[in-house]
N, C-alpha and C positions, 0 to 999 in steps of 0.2 A: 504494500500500500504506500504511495505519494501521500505526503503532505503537503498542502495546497493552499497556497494565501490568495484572496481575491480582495478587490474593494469593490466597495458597493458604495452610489452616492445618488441623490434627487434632487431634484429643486423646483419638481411639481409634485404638490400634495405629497411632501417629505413623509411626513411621519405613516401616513399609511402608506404608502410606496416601499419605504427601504421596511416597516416591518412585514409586506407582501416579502418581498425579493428575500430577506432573512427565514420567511415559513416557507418558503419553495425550497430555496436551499438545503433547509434540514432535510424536506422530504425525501429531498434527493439523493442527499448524502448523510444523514446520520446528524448523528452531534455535531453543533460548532461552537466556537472559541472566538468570542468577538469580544474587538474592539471598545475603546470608548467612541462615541459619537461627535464631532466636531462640526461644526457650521462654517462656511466658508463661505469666500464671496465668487462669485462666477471668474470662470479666467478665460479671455480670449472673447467674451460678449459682454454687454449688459443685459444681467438679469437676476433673479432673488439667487437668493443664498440658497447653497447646497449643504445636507448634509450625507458626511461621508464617513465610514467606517473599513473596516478590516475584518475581514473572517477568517479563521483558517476549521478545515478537515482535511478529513483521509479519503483517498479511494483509489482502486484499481482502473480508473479511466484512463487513458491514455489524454494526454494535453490539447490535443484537438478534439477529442471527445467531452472535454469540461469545456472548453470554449463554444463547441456548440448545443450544451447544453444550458450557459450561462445564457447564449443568446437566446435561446427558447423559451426562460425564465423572463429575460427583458420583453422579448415580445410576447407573453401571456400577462404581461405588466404596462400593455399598451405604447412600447416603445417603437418608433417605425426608421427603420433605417432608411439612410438613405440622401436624409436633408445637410443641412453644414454640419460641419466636424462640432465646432463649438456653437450650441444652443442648449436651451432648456433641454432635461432632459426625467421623463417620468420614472426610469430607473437603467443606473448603466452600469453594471460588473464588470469589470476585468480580471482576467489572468494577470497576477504579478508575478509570484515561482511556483516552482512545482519541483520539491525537494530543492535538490542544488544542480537542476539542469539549465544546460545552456542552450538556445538555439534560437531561430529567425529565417522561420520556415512556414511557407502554407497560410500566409496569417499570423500567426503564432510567435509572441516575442517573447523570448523567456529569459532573464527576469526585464520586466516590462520597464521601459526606459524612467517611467512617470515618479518610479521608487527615485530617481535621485535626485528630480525636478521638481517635485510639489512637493509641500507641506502638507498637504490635506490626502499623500499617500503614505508619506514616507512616518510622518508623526504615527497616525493608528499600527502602521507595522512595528515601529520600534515599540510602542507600550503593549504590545499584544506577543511580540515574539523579542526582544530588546537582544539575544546571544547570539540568533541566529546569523548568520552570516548572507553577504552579499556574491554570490554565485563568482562576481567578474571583479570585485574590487577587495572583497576578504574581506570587510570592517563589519563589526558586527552593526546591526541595526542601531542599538542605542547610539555607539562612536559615531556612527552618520547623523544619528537626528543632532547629539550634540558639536558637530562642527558645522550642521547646516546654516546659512543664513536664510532665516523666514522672514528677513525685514520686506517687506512690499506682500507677505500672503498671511492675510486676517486667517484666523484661525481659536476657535473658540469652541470650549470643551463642553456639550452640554449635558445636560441631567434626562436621559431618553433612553430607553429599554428597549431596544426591535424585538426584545425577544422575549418581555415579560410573558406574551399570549400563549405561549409554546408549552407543551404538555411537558 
């Protein structure tokens, strides 16, 4: 079994959205291990705040099989691909790693470049996995989020449970 970190983020109809995108998830995979919740402000549009998290699980999928199941998830969560890269977005999950594989294949970036460019990925990975290491650079996550500069990405930790409703 892969362990598998994904982020999950909205910025329509957050709060029932990312906890939709959190109960598929489990269904699909079993138990998960999430993040705290952060709010941020849109990057690359003007538009409301997103909030965004980190999940990780286990499973014997192969890496193009989680991604297209991730996208299956977004599009039973009303997500339509298709329009600009950056807009609103009703729920969007990515592949960030999958174990400590590398590749950039088929679609498929692993580890997803966004880990060492946002805040609003790279924060919920380090509080959620902090030893684990980065595939291409070795620093474990926390050593990244602590030499990141976040000056110019709002980021703010809020009190929200995706996962309260979960059996």
């Amino acid at each position: 079994m892969a362990r598998v970190y994904v982020s999950i983020g909205s910025n329509i109809d957050r709060e029932r959205q990312v906890r939709e995108g959190v109960r598929r998830l489990a269904e699909a995979y079993g138990p998960l291990v999430l993040s705290p919740v952060y709010e941020t402000a849109a990057i690359g549009f003007e538009g409301e705040d997103f909030y965004n998290l980190v999940a990780a699980f286990d499973t014997d999928e192969t890496p193009a099989e989680v991604v297209e199941r991730l996208h299956a998830i977004e599009a039973a969560c009303g997500r339509r691909r298709g329009g600009p890269r950056f807009a609103p977005r009703t729920l969007d999950i990515d592949l960030l790693l999958y174990d400590d594989r590398i590749m950039d294949s088929g679609g498929v970036q692993i580890p997803r470049e966004e880990i060492t460019r946002h805040a609003f990925v790279l924060k919920p990975l380090a509080d959620l996995a902090p030893d684990a290491v980065h595939p291409l650079t070795g620093e474990s996550f926390a050593a990244m989020w602590a030499a990141f500069d976040a000056s110019g990405q709002r980021l703010r930790r809020i009190d929200f449970d995706p996962a309260a409703d979960l059996p």
